[in-house]
PyMOL Python script that loads the backbone (N, CA, C, O; Angstrom):
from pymol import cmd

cmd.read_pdbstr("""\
ATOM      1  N   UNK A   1      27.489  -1.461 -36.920  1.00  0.00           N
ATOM      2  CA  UNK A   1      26.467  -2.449 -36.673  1.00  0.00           C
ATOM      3  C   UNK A   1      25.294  -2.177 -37.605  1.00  0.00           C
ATOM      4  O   UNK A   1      25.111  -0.967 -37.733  1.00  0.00           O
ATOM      5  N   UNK A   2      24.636  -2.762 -38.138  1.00  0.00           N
ATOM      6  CA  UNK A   2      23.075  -3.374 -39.278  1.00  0.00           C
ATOM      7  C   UNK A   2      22.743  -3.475 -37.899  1.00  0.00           C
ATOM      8  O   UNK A   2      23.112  -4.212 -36.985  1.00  0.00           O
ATOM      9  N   UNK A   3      21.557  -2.074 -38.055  1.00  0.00           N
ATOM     10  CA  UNK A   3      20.305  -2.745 -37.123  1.00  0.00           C
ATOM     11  C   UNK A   3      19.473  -2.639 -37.961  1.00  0.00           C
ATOM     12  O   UNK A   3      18.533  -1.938 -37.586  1.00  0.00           O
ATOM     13  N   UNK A   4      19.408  -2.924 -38.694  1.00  0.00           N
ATOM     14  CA  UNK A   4      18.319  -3.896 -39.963  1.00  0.00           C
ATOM     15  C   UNK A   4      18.114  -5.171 -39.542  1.00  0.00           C
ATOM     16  O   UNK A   4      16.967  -5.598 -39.676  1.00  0.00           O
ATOM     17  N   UNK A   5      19.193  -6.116 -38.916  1.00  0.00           N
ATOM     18  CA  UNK A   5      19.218  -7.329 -39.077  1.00  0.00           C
ATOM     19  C   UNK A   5      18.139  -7.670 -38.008  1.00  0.00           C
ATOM     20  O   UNK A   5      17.289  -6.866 -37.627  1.00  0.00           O
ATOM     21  N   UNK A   6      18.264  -8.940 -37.570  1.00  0.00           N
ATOM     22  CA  UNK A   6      17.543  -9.709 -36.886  1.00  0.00           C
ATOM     23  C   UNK A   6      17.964 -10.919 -36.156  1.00  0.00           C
ATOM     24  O   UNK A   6      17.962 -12.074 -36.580  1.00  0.00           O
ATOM     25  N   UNK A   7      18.514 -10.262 -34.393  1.00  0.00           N
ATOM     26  CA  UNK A   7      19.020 -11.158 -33.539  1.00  0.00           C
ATOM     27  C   UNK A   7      18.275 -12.671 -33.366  1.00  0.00           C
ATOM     28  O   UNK A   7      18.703 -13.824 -33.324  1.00  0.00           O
ATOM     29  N   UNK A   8      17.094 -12.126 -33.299  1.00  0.00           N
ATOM     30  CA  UNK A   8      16.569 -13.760 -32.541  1.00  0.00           C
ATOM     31  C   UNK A   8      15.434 -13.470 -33.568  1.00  0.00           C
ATOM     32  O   UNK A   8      15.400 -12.251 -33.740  1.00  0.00           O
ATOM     33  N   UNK A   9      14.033 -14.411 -34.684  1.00  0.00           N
ATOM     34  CA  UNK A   9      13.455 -14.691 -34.826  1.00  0.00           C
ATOM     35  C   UNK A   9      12.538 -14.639 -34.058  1.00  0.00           C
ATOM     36  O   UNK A   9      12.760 -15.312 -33.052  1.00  0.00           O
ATOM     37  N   UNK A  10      11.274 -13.979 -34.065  1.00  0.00           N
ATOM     38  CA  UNK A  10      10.321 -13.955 -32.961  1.00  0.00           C
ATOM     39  C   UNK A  10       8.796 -13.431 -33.440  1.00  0.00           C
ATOM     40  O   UNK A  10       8.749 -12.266 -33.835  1.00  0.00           O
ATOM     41  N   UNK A  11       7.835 -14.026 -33.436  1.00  0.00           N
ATOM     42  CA  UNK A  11       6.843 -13.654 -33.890  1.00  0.00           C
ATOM     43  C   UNK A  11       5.708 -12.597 -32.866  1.00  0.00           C
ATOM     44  O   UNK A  11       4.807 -12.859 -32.068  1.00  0.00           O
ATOM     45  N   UNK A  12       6.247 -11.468 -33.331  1.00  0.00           N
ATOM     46  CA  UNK A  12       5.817 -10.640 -32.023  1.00  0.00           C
ATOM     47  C   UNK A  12       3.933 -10.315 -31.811  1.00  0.00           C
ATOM     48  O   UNK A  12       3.329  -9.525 -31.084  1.00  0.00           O
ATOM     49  N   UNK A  13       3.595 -11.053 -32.539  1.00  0.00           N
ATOM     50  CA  UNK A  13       1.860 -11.042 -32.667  1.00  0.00           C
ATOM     51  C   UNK A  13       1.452 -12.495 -31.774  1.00  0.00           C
ATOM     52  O   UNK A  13       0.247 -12.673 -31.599  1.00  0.00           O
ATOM     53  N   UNK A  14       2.322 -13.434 -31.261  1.00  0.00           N
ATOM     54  CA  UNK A  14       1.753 -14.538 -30.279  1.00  0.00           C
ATOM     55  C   UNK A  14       2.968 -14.469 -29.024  1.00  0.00           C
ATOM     56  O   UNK A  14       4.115 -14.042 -28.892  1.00  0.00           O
ATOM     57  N   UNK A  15       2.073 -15.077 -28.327  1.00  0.00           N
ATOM     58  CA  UNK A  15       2.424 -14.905 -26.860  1.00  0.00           C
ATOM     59  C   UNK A  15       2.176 -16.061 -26.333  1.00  0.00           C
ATOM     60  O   UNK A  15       1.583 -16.894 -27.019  1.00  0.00           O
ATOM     61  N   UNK A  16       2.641 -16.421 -24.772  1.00  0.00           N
ATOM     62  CA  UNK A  16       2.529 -17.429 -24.669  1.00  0.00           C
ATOM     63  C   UNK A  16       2.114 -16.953 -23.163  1.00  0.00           C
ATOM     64  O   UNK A  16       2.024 -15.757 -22.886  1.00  0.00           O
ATOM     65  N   UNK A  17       1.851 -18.071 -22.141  1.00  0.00           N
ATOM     66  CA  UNK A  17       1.105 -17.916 -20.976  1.00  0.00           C
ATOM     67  C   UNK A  17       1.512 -16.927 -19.980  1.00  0.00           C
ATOM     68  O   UNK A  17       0.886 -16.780 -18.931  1.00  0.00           O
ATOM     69  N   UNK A  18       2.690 -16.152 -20.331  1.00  0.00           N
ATOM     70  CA  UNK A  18       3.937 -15.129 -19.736  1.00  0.00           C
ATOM     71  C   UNK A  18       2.681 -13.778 -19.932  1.00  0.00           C
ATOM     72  O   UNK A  18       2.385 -12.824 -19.212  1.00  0.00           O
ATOM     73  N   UNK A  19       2.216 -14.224 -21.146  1.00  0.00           N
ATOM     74  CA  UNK A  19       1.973 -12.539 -21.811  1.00  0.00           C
ATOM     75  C   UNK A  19       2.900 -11.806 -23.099  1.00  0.00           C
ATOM     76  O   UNK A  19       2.735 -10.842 -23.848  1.00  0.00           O
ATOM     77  N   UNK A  20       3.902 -12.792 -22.901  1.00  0.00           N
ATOM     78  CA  UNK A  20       5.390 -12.171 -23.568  1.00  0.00           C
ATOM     79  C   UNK A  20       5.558 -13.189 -25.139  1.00  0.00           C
ATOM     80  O   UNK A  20       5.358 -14.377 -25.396  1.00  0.00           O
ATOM     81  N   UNK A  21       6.009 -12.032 -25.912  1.00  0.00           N
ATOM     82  CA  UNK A  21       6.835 -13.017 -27.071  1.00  0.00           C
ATOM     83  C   UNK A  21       7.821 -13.756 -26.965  1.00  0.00           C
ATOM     84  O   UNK A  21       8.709 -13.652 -26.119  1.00  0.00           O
ATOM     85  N   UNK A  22       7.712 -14.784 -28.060  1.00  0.00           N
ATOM     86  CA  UNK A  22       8.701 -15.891 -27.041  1.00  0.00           C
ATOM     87  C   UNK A  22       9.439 -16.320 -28.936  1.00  0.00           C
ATOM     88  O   UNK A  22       8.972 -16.362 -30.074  1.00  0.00           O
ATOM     89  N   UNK A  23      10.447 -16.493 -28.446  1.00  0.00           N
ATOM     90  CA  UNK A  23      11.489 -17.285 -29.584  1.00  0.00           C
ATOM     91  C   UNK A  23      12.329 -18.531 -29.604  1.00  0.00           C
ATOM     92  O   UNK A  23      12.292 -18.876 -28.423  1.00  0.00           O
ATOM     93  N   UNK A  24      12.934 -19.256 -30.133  1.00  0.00           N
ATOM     94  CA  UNK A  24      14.140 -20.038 -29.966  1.00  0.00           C
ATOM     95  C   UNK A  24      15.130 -20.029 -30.157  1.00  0.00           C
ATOM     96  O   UNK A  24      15.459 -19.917 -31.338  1.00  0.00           O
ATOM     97  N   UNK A  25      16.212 -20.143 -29.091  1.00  0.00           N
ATOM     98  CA  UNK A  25      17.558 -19.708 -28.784  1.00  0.00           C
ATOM     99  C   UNK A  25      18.597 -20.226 -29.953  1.00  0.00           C
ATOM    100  O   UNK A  25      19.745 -19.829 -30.153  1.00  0.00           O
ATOM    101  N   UNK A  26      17.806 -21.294 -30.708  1.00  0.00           N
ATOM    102  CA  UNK A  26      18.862 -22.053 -31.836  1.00  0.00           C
ATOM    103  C   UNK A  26      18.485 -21.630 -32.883  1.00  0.00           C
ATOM    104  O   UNK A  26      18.868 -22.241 -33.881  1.00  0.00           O
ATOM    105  N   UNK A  27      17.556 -20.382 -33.073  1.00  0.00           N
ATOM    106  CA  UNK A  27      17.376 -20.090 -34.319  1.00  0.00           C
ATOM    107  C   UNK A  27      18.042 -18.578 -34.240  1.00  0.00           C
ATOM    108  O   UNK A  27      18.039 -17.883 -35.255  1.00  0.00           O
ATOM    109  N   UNK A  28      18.472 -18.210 -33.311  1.00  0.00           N
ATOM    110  CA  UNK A  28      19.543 -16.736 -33.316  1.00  0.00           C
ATOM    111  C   UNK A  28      20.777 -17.383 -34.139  1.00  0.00           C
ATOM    112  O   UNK A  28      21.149 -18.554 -34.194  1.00  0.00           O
ATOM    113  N   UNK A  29      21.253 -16.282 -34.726  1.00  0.00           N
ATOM    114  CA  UNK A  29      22.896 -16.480 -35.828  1.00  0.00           C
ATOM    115  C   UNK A  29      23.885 -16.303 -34.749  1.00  0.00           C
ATOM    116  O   UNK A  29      25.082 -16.547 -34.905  1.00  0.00           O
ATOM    117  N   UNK A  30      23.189 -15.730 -33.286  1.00  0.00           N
ATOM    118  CA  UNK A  30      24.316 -15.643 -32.508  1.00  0.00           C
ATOM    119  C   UNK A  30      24.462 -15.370 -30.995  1.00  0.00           C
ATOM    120  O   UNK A  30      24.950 -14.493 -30.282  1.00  0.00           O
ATOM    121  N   UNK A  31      23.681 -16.767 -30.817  1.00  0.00           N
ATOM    122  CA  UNK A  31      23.039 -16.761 -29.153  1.00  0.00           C
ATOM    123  C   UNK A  31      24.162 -16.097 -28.464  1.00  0.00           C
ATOM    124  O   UNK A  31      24.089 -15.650 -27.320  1.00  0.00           O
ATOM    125  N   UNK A  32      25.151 -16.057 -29.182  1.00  0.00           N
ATOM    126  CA  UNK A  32      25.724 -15.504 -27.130  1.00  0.00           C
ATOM    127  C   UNK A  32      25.298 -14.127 -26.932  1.00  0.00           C
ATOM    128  O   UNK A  32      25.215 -13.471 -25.894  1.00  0.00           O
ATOM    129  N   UNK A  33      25.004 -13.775 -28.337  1.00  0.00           N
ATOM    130  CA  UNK A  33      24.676 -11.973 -27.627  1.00  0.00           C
ATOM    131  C   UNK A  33      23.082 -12.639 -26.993  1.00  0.00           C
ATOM    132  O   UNK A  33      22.986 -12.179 -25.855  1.00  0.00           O
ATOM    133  N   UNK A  34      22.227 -13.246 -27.202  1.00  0.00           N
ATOM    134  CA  UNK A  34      20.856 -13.037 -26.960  1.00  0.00           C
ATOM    135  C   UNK A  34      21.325 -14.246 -24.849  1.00  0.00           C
ATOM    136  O   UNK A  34      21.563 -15.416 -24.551  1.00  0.00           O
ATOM    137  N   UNK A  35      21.180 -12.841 -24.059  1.00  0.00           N
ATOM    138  CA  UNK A  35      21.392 -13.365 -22.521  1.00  0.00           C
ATOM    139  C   UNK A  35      20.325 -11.989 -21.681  1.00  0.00           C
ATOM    140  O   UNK A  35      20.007 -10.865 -22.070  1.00  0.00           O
ATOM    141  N   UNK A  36      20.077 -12.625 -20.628  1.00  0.00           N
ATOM    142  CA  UNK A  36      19.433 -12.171 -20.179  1.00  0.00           C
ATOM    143  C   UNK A  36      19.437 -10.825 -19.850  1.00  0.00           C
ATOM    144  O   UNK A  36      20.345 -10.537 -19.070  1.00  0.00           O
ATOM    145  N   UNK A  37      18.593  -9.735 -20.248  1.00  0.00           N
ATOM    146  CA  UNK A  37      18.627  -8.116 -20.438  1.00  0.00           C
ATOM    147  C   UNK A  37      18.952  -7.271 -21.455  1.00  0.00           C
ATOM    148  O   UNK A  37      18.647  -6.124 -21.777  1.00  0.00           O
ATOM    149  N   UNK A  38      19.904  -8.449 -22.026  1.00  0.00           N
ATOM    150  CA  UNK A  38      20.203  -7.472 -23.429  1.00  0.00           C
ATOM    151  C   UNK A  38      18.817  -6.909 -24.194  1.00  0.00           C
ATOM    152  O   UNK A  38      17.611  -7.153 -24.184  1.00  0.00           O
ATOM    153  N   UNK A  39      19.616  -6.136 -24.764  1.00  0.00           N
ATOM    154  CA  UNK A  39      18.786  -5.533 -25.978  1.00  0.00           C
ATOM    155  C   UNK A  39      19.094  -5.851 -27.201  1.00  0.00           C
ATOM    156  O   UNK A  39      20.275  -5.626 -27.464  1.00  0.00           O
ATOM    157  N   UNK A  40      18.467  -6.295 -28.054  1.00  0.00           N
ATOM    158  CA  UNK A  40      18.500  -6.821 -29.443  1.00  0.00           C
ATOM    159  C   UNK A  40      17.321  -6.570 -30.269  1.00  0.00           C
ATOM    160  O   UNK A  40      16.381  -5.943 -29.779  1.00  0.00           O
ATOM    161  N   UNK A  41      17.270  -7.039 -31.593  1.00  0.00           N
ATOM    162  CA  UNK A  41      16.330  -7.143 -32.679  1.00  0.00           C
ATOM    163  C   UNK A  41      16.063  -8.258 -32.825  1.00  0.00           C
ATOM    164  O   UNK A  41      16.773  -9.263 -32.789  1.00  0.00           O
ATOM    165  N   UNK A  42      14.397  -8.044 -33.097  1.00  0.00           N
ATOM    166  CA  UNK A  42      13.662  -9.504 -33.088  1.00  0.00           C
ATOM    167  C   UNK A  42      12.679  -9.213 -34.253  1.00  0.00           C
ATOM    168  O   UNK A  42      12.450  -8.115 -34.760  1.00  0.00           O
ATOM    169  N   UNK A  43      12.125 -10.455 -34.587  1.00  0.00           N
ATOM    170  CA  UNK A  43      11.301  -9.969 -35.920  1.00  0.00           C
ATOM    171  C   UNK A  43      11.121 -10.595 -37.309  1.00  0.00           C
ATOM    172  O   UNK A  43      11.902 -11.524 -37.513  1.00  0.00           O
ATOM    173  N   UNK A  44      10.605 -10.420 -37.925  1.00  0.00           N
ATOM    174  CA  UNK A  44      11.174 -10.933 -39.216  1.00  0.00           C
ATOM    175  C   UNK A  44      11.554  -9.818 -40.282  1.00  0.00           C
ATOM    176  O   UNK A  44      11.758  -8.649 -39.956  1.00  0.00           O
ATOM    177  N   UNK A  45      11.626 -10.258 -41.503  1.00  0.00           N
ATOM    178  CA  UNK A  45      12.397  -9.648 -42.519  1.00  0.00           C
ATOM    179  C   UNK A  45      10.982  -8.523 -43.063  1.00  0.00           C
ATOM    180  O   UNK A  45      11.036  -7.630 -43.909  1.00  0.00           O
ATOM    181  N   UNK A  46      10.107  -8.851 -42.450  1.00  0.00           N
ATOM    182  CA  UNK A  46       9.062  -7.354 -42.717  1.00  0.00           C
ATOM    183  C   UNK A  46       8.963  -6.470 -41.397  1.00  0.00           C
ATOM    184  O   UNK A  46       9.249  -5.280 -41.263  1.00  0.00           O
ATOM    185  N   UNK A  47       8.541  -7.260 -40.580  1.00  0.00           N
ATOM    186  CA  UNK A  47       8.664  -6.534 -39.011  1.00  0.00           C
ATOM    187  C   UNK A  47       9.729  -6.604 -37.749  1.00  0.00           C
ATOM    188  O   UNK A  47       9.939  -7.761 -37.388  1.00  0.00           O
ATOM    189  N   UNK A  48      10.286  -5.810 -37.171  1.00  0.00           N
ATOM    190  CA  UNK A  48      11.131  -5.597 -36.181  1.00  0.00           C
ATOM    191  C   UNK A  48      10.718  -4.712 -35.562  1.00  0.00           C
ATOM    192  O   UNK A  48      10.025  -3.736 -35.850  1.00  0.00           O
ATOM    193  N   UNK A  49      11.270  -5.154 -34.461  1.00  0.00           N
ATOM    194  CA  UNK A  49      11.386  -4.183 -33.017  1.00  0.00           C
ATOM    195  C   UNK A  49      12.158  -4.349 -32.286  1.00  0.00           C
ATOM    196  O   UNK A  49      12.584  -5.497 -32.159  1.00  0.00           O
ATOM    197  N   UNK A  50      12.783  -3.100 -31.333  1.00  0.00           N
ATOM    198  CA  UNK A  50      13.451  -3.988 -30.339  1.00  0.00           C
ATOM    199  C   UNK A  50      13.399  -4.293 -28.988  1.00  0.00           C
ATOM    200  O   UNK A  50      12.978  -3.337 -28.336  1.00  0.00           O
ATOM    201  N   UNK A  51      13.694  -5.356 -28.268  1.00  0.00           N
ATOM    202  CA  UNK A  51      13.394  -5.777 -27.100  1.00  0.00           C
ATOM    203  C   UNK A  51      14.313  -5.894 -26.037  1.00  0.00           C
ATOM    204  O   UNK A  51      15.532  -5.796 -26.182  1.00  0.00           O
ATOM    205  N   UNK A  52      13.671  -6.125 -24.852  1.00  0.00           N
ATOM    206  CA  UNK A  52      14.779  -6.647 -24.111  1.00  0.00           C
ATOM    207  C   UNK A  52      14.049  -8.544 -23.725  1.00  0.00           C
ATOM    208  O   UNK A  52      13.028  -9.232 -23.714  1.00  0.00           O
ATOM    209  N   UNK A  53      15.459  -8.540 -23.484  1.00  0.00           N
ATOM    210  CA  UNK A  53      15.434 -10.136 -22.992  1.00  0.00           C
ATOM    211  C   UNK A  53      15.171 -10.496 -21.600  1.00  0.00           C
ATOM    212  O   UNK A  53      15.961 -10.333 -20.670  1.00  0.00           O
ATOM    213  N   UNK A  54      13.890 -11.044 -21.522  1.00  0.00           N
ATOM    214  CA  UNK A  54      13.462 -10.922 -20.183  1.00  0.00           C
ATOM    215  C   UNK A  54      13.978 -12.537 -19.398  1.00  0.00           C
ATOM    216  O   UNK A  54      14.455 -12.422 -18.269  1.00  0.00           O
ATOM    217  N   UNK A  55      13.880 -13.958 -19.980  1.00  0.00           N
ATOM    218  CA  UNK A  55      14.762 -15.055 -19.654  1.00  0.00           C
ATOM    219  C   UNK A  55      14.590 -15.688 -20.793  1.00  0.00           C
ATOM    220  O   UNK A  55      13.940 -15.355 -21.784  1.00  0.00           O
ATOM    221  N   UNK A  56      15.410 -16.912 -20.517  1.00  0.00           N
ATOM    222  CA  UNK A  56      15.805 -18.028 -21.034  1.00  0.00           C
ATOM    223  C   UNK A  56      15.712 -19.457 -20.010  1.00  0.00           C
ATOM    224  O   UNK A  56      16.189 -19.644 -18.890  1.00  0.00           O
ATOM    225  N   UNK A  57      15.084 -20.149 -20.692  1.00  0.00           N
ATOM    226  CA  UNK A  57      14.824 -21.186 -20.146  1.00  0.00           C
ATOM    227  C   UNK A  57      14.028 -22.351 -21.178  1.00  0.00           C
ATOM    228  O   UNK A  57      12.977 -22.154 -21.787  1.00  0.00           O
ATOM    229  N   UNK A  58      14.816 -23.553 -21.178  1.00  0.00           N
ATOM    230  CA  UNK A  58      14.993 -24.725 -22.182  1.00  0.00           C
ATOM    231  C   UNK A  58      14.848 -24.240 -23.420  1.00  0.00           C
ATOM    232  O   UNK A  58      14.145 -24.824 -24.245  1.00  0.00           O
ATOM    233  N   UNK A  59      15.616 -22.905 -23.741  1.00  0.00           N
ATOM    234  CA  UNK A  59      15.982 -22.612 -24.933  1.00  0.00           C
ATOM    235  C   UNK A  59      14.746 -22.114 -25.526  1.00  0.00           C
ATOM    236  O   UNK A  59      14.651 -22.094 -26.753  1.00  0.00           O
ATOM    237  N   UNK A  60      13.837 -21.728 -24.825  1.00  0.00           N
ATOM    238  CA  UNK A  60      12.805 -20.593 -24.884  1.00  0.00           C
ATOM    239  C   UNK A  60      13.201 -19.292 -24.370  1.00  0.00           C
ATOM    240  O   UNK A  60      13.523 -19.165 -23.188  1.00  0.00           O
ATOM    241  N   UNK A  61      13.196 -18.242 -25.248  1.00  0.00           N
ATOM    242  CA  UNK A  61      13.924 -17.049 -24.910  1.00  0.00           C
ATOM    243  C   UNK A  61      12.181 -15.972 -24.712  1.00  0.00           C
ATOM    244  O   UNK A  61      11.293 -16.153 -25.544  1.00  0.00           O
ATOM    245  N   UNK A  62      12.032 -15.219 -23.847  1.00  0.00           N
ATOM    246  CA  UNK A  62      11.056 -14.271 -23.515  1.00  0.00           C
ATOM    247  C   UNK A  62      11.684 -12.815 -23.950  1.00  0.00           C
ATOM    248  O   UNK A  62      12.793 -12.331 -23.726  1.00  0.00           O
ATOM    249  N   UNK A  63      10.456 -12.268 -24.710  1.00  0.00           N
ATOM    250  CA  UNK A  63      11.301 -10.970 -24.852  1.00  0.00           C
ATOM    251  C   UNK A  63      10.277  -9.974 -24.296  1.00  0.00           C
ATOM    252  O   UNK A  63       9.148 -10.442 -24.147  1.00  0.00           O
ATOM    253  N   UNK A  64      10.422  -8.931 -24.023  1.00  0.00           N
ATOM    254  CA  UNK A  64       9.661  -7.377 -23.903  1.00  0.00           C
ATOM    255  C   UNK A  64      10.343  -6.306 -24.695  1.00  0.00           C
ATOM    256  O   UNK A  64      11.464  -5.822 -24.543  1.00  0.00           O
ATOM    257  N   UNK A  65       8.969  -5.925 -25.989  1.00  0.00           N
ATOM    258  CA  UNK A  65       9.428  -5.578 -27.026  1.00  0.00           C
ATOM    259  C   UNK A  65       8.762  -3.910 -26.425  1.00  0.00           C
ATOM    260  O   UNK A  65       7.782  -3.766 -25.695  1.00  0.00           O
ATOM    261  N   UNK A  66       9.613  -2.846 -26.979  1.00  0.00           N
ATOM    262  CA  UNK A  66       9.482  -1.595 -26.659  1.00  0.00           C
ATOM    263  C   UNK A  66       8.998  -0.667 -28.207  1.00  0.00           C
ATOM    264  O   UNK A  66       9.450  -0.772 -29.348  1.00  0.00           O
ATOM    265  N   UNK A  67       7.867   0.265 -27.629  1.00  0.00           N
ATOM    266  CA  UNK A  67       7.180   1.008 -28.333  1.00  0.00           C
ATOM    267  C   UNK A  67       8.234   1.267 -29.425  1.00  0.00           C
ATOM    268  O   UNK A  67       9.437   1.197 -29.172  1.00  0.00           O
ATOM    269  N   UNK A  68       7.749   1.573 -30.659  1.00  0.00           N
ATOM    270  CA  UNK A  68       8.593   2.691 -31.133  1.00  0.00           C
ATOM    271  C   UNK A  68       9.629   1.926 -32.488  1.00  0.00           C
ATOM    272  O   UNK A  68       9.758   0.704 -32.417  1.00  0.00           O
ATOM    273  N   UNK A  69      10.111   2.435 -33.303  1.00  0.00           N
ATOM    274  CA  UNK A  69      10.951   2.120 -34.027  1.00  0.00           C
ATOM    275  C   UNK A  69      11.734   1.735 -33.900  1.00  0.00           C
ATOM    276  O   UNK A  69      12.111   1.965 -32.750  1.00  0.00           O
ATOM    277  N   UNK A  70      12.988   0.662 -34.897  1.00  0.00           N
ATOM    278  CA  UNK A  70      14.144   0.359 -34.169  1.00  0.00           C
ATOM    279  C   UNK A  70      14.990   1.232 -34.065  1.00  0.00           C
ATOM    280  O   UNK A  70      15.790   1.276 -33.130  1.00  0.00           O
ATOM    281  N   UNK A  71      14.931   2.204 -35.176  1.00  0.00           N
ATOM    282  CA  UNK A  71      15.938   3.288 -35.411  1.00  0.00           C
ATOM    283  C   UNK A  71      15.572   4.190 -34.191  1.00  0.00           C
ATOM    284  O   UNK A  71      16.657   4.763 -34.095  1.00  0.00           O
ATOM    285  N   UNK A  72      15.009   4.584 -33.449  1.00  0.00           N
ATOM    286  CA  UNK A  72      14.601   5.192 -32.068  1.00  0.00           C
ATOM    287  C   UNK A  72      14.650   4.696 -30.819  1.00  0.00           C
ATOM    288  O   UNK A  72      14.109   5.136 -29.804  1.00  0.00           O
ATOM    289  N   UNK A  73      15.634   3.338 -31.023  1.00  0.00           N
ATOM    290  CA  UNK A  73      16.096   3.007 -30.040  1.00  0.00           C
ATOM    291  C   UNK A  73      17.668   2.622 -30.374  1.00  0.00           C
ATOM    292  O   UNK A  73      18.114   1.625 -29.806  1.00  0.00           O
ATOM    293  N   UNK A  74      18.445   3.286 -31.177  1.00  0.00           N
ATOM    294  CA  UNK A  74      19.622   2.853 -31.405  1.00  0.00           C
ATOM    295  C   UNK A  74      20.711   3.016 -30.850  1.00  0.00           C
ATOM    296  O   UNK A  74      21.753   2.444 -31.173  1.00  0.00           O
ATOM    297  N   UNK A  75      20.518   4.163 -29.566  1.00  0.00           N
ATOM    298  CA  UNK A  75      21.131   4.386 -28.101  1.00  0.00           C
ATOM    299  C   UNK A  75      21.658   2.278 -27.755  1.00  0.00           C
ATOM    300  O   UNK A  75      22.581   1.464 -27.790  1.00  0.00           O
ATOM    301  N   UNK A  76      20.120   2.484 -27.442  1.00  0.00           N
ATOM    302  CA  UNK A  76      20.592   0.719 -26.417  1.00  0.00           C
ATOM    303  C   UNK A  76      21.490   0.008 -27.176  1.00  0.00           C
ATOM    304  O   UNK A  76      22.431  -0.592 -26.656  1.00  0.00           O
ATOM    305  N   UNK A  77      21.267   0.025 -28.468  1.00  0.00           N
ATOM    306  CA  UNK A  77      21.885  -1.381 -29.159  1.00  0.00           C
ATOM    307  C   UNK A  77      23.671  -0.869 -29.550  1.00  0.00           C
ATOM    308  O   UNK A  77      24.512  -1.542 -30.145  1.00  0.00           O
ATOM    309  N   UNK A  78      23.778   0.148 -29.129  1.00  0.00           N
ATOM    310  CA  UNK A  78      24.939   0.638 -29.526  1.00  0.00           C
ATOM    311  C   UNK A  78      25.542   0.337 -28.100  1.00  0.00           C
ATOM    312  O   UNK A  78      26.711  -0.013 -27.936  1.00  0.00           O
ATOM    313  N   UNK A  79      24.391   0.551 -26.825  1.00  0.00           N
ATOM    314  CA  UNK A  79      25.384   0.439 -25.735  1.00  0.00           C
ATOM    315  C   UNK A  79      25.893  -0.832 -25.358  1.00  0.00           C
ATOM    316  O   UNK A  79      26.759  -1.180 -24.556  1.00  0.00           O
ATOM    317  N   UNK A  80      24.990  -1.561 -26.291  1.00  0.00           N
ATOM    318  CA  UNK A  80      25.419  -3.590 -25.676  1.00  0.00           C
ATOM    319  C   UNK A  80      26.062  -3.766 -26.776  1.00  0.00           C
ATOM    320  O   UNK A  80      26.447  -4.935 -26.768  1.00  0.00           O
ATOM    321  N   UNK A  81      26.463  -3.127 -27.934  1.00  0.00           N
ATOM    322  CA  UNK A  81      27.482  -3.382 -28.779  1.00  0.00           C
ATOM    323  C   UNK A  81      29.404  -3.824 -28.466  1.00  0.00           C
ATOM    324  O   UNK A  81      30.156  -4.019 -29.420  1.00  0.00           O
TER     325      UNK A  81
END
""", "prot")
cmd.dss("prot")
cmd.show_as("cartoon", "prot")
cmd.util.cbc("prot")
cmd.orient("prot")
């Protein structure tokens, strides 16, 4: 697995009335992994992190992005692999 890449698109500097970063489900290369709890990469092609998926709803995806590097969380993404 490239955890370089970038599951869902997400601009982790705005938020929305949640508190939470928020993305769109049709701009992932591969919504079925992005479901509720997973862990994935979000971000763009300068910044990433990774998160978990807190819901989905009308194709607004919520994430909670965790401290830390992606490479320092490569436990999770290996375990939802």
């Amino acid at each position: 697995m490239n955890i370089t890449s970038v599951d869902l698109p997400v601009d982790l500097n705005s938020e929305d009335d949640t508190g939470l970063p928020w993305g769109f489900l049709d701009e992932s290369l591969n919504p079925s992994k992005i479901t509720e709890g997973a862990w994935i990469i979000v971000g763009s092609t300068r910044t990433k992190a990774v998160v978990q998926v807190v819901d989905i709803s009308d194709g607004i995806v919520h994430v909670r992005p965790l401290p830390g590097s992606v490479a320092s969380h490569r436990s999770l993404l290996r375990s939802m692999a």
